[in-house]
N, C-alpha and C positions, 0 to 999 in steps of 0.2 A: 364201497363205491370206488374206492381208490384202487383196491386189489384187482376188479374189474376191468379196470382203463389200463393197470397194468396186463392182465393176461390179455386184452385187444389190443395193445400194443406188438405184443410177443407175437401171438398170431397173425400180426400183419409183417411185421420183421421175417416171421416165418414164410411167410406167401414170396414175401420179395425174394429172397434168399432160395426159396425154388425155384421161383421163376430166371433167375440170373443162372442159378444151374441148369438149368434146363435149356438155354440158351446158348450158354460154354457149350454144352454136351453137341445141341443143335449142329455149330460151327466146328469142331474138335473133330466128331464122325460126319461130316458130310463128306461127301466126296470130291476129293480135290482133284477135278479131269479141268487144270489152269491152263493149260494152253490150248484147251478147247471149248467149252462152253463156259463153264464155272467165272473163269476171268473175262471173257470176251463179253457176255449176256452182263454177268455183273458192270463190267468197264461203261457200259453204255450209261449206265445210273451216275457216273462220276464226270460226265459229259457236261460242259457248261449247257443250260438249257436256253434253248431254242436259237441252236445253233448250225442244225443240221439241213441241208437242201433235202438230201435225198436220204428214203433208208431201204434196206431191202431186209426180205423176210423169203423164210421158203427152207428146203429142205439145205443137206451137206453139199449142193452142188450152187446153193446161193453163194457158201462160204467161200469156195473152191473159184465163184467165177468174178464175182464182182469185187473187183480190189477197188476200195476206196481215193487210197493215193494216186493211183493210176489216173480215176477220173476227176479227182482233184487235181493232176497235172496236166489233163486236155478238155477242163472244161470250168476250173477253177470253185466247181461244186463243192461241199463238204458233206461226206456221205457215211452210213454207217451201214453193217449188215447186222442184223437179231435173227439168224437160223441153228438150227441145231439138227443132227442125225434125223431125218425122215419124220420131222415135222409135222403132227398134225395139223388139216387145213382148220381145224378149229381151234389148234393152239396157233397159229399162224396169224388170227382174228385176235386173238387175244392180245398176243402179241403188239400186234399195229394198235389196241387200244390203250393198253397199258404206255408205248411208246408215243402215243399222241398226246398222253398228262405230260411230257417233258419235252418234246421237240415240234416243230411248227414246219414239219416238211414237206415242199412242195411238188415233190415224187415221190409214190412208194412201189418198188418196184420189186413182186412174187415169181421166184422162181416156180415155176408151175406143177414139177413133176408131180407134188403130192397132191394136186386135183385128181389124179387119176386112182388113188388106194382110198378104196372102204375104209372106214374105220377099225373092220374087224381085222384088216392085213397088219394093223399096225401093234406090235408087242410092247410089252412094260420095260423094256429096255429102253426103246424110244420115246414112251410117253412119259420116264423118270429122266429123261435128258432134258425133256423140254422144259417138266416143271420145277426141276432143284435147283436148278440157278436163280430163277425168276425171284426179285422180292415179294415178302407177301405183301396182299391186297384183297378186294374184296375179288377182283377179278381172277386169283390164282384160287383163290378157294373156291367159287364157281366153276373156274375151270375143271379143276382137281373131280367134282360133282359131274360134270361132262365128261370125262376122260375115263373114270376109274370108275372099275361097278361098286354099289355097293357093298358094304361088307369089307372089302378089299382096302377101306382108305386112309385105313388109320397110320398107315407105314408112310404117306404121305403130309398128313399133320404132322410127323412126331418120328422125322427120319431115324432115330436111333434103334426103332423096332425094326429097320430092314437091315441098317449097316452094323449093329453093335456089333458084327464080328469082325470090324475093322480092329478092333481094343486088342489085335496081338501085330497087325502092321501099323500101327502110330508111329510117326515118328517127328521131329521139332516143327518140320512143315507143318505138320496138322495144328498146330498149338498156335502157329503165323497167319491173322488175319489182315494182314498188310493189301493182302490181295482184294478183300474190299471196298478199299480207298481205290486202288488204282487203275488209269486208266490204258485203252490197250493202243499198243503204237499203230497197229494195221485197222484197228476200226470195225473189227468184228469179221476180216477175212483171214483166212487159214492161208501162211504162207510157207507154201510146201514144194523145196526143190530137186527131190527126185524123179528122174524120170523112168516112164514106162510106156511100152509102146501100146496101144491102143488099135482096134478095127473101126475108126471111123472115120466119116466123109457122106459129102452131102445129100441130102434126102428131097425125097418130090413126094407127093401126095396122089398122084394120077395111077386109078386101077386100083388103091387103097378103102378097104371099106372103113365108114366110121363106126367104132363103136364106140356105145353110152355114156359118158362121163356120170358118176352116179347123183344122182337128183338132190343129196344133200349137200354135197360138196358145189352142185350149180348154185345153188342157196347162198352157199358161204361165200364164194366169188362174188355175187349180189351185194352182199353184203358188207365187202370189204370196198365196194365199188362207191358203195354209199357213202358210207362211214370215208372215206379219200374224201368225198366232194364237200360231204359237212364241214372238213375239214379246211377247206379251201387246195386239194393237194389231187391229184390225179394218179391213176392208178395205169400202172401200165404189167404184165403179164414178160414171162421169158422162159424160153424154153431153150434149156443148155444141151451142148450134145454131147451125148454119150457112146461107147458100144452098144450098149444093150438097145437102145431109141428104137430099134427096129419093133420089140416088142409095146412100145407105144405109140408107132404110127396109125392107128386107129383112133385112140386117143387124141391126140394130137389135132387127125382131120375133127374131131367134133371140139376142139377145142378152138379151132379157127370160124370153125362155123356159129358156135358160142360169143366170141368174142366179134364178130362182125353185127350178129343181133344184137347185142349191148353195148355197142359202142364201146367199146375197152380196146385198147393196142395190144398187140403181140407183138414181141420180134423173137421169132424161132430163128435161133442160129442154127439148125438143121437146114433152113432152104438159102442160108446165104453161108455157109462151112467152108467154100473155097477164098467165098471174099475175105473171111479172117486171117487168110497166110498160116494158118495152124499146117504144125511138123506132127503129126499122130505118130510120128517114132519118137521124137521127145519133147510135147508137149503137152504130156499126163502124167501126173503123179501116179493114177491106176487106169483099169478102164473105163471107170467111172466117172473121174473128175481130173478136171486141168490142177499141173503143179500151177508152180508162179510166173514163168513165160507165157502157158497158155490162158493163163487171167491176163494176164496184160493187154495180150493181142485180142482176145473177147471185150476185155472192159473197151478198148480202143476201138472198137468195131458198135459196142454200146454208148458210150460218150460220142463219136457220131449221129447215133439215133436220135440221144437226147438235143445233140444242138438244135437237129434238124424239125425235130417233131413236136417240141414243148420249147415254149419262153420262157426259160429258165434265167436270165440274169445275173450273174454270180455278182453276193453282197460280199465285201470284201471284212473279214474279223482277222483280228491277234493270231487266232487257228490258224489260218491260212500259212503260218511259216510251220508251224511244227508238223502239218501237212508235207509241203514240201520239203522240210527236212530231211524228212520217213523216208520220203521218195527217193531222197538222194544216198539216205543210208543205204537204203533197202533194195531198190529197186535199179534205178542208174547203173550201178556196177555189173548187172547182170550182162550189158551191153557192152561191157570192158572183159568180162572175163572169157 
């Protein structure tokens, strides 16, 4: 009897003991993309909870447009952004649910572009951005079930069957999980100040035909629309401008036309582009997305919206200094240099 209790002993020592390696392993090979998703998506977890007004969700041009400190300095909100590279809108959903177990926010605000891609436009590169950060839960393993076909997902449970070829670039970073504990100074915006010139400027809708927005993705907006109100928090829509926007002004008109039947706001800064004061010779990091000058003058053209259009409040917390600290490190200077 006693040989027994000891070998179920051993064998449970044993279990532990894989399980803790497999965990190292986990953290060791994952991928450390820290100043882009990895620490920013993580950062939001180390967030005192239920502290945030606003959050935003959406693809790489959420990250690029809404600078948190900016509108925590014209409107005294506390705001975070959870986007990553081209975003699925069903990891987008997930997103906002997972993020509504910790924050009690009273705007969530989706940048739109990726209403308009099918599912099948979107690659494993983008759909391994969205879900490696993410803690688990029951909702990332669902997700993980929606995203990835079967057959396919076991690189997804048990990252080391896609990255162990990292095991010849390790280096002490990789061994540093300090990066889990902390939290991010910008709030989950990418602050980026090179510039490049860009072909854009403002757009109209007139003589434009609409085309489709695809039927599941009208679903998922539905849904997120919902899931806002349960929440007591309002959902509002943004459409950043780009160069290419030309190729979604079809999109676009059925996404105004969308949003008018459902009562949802939009604010396209395609039809108000001049009112932003943006310099399209240096106010993009690429042609795709604003550096940090042209978040600024967007977020500022945003936080107008917000005064104007939602009774937002601002409660005042402790945050509100290392908010504006940020700002002062980070931002302020840019108008001295």
């Amino acid at each position: 009897m006693k040989t027994e209790k000891n070998h179920t002993r051993r064998s449970l020592l044993f279990l532990l003991l894989a399980l803790l390696l497999v965990l190292a392993l986990w953290q060791i090979f994952d991928r450390k993309t820290a100043c882009w998703y990895t620490e920013k998506v993580r950062g939001f977890y180390n967030e005192e909870p239920q502290t945030m007004d606003v959050l935003g969700f959406g693809s790489s041009r959420m990250y690029c447009t809404l600078n948190p400190l900016v509108l925590h300095r014209e409107t005294g909100l506390r705001a975070y952004v959870l986007a990553s590279q081209q975003q699925p809108l069903r990891a987008t959903l997930s997103y906002m649910r997972e993020a509504l177990r910790y924050q009690s926010p009273r705007l969530l605000i989706l940048e739109a572009t990726m209403a308009f891609k099918s599912p099948a436009e979107i690659g494993e590169a983008e759909i391994r951005d969205c879900l490696d950060p993410l803690p688990w839960s029951m909702e990332k393993l669902s997700l993980i079930r929606n995203l990835v076909p079967e057959g396919e997902r076991a690189s997804y449970y048990f990252n080391l069957l896609k990255y162990h070829q990292r095991w010849k670039e390790l280096s002490a970073r990789d061994f540093d999980f300090s990066y889990l504990k902390k939290r991010d100074v910008f709030r989950g915006y990418m602050y980026l100040t090179p510039e490049r010139g860009a072909d854009c400027r403002a757009q109209r809708y007139d003589g434009v035909e609409a085309v489709p927005i695809p039927a599941e993705n009208l679903a998922l907006l539905r849904e997120m629309q919902s899931l806002a109100a349960t929440h007591g928090a309002r959902l509002l829509l943004l459409a950043a401008p780009h160069e290419a926007v030309t190729d979604d002004l079809g999109f676009l008109k059925s996404l105004h036309a969308f949003c008018e039947s459902e009562g949802i706001p939009l604010l396209d800064l395609n039809l108000c582009y001049d009112e932003l004061g943006l310099d399209a010779a240096r106010d993009y990091f690429d042609t795709g997305h604003f550096n940090v000058r042209g978040a600024e003058k967007a977020t500022n053209y945003i936080a107008r919206y917000i005064r104007e259009h939602f009774d937002l409040p601002p409660v005042p917390h402790a945050l509100d200094r290392e908010y504006a600290a940020a700002c002062d490190e980070w931002i302020t200077p840019l108008h001295e240099a």
